[in-house]
N, C-alpha and C positions, 0 to 999 in steps of 0.2 A: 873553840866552842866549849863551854862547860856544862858544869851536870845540869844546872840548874837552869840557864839558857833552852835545854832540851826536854825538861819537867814541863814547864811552861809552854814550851810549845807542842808537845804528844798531847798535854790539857785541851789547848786551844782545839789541837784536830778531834780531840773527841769532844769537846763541846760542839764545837760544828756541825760533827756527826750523828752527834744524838738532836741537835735541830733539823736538821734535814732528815731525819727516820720519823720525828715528831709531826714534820710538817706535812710529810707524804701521808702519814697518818689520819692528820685530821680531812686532807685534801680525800682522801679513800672513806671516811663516816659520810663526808658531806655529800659525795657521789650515790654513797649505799641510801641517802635518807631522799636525796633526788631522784634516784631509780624509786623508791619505793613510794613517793608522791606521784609520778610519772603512771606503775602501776595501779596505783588507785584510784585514777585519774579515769583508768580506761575499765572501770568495771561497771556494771549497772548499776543504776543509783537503787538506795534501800527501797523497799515496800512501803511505801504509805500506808496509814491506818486502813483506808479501806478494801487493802488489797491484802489485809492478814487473815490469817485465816480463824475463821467461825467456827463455835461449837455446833453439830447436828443441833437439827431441831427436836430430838429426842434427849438429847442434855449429853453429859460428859459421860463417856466409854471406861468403865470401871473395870478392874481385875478379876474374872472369873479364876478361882480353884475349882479347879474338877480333878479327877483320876480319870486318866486313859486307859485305854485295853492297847497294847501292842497290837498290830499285823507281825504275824510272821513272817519270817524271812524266810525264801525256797532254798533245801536243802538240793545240793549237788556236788559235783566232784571238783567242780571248778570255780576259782574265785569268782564273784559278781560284782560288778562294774554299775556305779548311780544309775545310769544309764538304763541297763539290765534289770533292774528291780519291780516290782508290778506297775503300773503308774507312773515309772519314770523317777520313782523312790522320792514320789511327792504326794504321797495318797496318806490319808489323814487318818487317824486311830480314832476310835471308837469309845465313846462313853463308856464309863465300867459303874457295873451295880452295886459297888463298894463305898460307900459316903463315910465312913473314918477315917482316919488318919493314921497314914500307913506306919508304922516303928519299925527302925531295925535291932533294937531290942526293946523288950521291957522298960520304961523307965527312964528310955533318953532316947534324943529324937535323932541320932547318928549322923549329928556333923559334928565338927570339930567345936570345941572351944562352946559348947552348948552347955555346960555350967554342971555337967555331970561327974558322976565322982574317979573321975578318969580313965 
């Protein structure tokens, strides 16, 4: 057997090789593209128009700004738990009688990248 005899055929086995990893390949999309036709198959169908949802009859819910007051938090020796909290640490802050706009300095409104002079 010579060199060349053996070039030729270690080719052959790896062109074969790489058709057969090729074919298992596309064989594996076409299972992932069947499962995922399969699963979609089995979900509820979309909402029709008249099952979407309405604005109130008082029109569209726009963004209130306001300032809140804090509740305070009970001072004690040991950490407090959601749980623990007045409320169940779901009780709601209170209107504040401050209507400006609060600065954390002078002259720029303290967040990042707010065009001040650094």
């Amino acid at each position: 057997m010579n060199i060349a005899s053996t070039d030729i055929a270690a080719e052959g086995a790896l062109g074969i090789g790489l058709a057969v990893v090729g074919l298992l390949l596309v064989a594996l999309l076409i299972g992932a593209f069947a499962l995922g036709v399969r699963s979609k198959r089995r979900e509820p169908p979309r909402p029709r128009p008249e099952e979407q949802p309405r604005l109130p009859a008082e029109g569209a819910v726009h963004e209130i700004r306001e300032h809140r007051e804090p509740d305070e938090v009970p001072r004690g020796d040991e950490r407090l738990s959601p749980h623990e909290m007045p409320g169940g640490g779901n009780v709601s802050s209170r209107g504040s009688s401050f209507k400006g706009r609060r600065r954390w300095d002078e002259g720029r409104s303290g967040s990042f990248g707010s065009g001040g002079s650094g």
